[in-house]
C-alpha positions in Angstrom: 18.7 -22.8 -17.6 18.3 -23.0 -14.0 14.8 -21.4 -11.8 15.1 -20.0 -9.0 13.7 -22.5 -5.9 11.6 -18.8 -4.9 9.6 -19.4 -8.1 8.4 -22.2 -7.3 7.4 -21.7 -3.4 5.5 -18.3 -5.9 3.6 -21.2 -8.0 3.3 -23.3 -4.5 1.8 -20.4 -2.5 -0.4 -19.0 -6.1 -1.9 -22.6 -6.0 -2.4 -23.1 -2.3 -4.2 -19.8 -2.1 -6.5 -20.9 -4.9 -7.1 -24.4 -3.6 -8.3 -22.5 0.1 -10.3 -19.8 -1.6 -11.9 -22.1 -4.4 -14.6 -22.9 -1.5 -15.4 -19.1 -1.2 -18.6 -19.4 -4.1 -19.8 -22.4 -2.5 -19.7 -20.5 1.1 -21.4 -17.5 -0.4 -24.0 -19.7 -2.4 -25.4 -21.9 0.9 -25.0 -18.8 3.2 -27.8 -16.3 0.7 -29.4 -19.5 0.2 -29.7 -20.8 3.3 -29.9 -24.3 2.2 -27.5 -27.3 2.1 -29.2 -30.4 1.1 -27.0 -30.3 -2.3 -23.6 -30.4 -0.4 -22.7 -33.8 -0.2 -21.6 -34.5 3.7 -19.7 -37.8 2.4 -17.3 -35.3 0.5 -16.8 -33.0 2.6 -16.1 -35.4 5.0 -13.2 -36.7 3.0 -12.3 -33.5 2.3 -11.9 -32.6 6.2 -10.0 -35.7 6.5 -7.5 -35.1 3.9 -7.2 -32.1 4.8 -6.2 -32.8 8.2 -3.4 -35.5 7.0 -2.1 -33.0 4.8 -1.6 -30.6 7.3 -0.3 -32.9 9.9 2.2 -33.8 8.0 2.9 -30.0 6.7 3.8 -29.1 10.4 5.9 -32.5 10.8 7.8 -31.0 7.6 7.5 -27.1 8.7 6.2 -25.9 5.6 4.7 -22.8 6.2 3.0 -22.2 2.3 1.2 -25.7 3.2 0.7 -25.4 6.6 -1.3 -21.5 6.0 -2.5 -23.1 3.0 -4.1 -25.9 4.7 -5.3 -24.3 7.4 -7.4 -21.9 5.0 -8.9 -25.1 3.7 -9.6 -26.4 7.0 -11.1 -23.6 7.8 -13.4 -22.8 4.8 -14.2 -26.9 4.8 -15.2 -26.4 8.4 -17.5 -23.5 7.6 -19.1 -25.3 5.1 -19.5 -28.7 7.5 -21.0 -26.2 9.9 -23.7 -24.9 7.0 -24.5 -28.2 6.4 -25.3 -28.9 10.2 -27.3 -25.7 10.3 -29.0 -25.8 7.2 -30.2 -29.4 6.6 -33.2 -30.2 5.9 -35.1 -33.2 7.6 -37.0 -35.7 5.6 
């Protein structure tokens, strides 16, 4: 039996979308709350980082399911980086 190469860029895309969106409760969460001192800024520090590598080296490959995927990511990471920054509280 042989699949189709278009079912898997469906199950690359279906788990791209859900890694970038997966941030979405968290977003929501800190935003009504408007606190942050449970994010942890080491992780999503990493995170950023990874992210970043990952999508370097999705636009050295062209891939545009990881490249839009990753650029989600960045993007929701970034918001929540930015929370942080806004919504820390100091000791």
């Amino acid at each position: 039996m042989v699949i189709s190469g278009s079912i898997f860029e469906m199950i690359g895309m279906t788990g791209s979308l859900i890694l970038c969106f997966s941030a979405i409760p968290q977003i929501v969460k800190t935003y009504r709350t408007k606190r942050a001192e449970d994010l942890s800024i080491c992780y999503l520090g990493i995170l950023l980082l990874g992210i970043i590598l990952v999508m370097l080296y999705s636009l050295y490959i062209r891939n545009l399911i990881f490249i839009v995927g990753n650029g989600l990511s960045l993007f929701m990471t970034g918001m929540l980086v930015a929370m942080w920054l806004r919504y820390k509280r100091v000791k």
